[in-house]
C-alpha positions in Angstrom: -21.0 -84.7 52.5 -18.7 -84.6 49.7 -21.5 -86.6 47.3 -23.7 -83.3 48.3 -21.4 -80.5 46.7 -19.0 -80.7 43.5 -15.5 -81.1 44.6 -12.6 -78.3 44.2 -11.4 -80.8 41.1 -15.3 -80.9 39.9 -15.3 -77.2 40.1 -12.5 -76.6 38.3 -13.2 -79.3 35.8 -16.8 -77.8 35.1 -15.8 -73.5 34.9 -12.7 -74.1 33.4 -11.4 -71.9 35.7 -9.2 -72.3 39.1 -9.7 -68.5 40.7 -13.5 -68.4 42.7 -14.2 -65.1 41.0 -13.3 -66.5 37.6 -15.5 -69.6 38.9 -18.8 -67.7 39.9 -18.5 -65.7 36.6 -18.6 -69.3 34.5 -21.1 -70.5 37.0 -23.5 -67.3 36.7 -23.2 -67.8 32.7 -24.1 -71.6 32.8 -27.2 -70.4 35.1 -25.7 -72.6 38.0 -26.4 -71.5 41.4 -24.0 -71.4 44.2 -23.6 -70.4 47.6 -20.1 -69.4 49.7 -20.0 -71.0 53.1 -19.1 -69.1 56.5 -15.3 -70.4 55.3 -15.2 -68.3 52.0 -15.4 -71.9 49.8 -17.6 -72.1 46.6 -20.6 -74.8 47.3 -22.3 -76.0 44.0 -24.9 -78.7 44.8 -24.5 -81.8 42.4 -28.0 -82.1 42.0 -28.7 -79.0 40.6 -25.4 -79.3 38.2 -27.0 -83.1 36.8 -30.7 -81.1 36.3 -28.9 -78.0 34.8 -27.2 -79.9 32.4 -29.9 -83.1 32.0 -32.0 -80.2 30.8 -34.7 -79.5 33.8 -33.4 -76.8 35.8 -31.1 -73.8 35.4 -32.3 -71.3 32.3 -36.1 -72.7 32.7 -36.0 -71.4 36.7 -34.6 -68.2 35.5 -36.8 -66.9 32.8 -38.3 -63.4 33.2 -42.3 -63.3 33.0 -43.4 -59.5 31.6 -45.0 -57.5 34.4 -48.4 -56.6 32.7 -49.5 -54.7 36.0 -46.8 -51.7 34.8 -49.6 -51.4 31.2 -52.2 -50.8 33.7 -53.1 -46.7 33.8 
């Protein structure tokens, strides 16, 4: 399980940070996704940090498309 999520090292390593509110604010600025179990603990798949940063996820998945239906009368 721990090859699925970042470890509390990882995390810390990749934010910068060691608080979990200071943690989510780095991760919501590097467009990383994360979750907080039923314990209250950060999960950051490892997946999605290698395709955030290998340049196919993250930002792309987040991009806002206009809402041309609102131009309609």
């Amino acid at each position: 399980m721990s090859d699925l999520f970042l470890t509390v090292e990882e995390m810390v390593r990749l934010t910068g940070r060691k608080q979990y509110k200071s943690q989510r604010e780095a991760l919501d600025a590097m467009g990383i996704y994360w979750k907080v179990n039923a314990a209250g603990k950060l999960l950051v798949g490892r997946k999605h940090v290698e395709e955030v940063f290998g340049g196919h996820g993250g930002e792309a998945k987040r991009q806002v498309r206009p809402n041309f239906d609102a131009l309609k009368p």
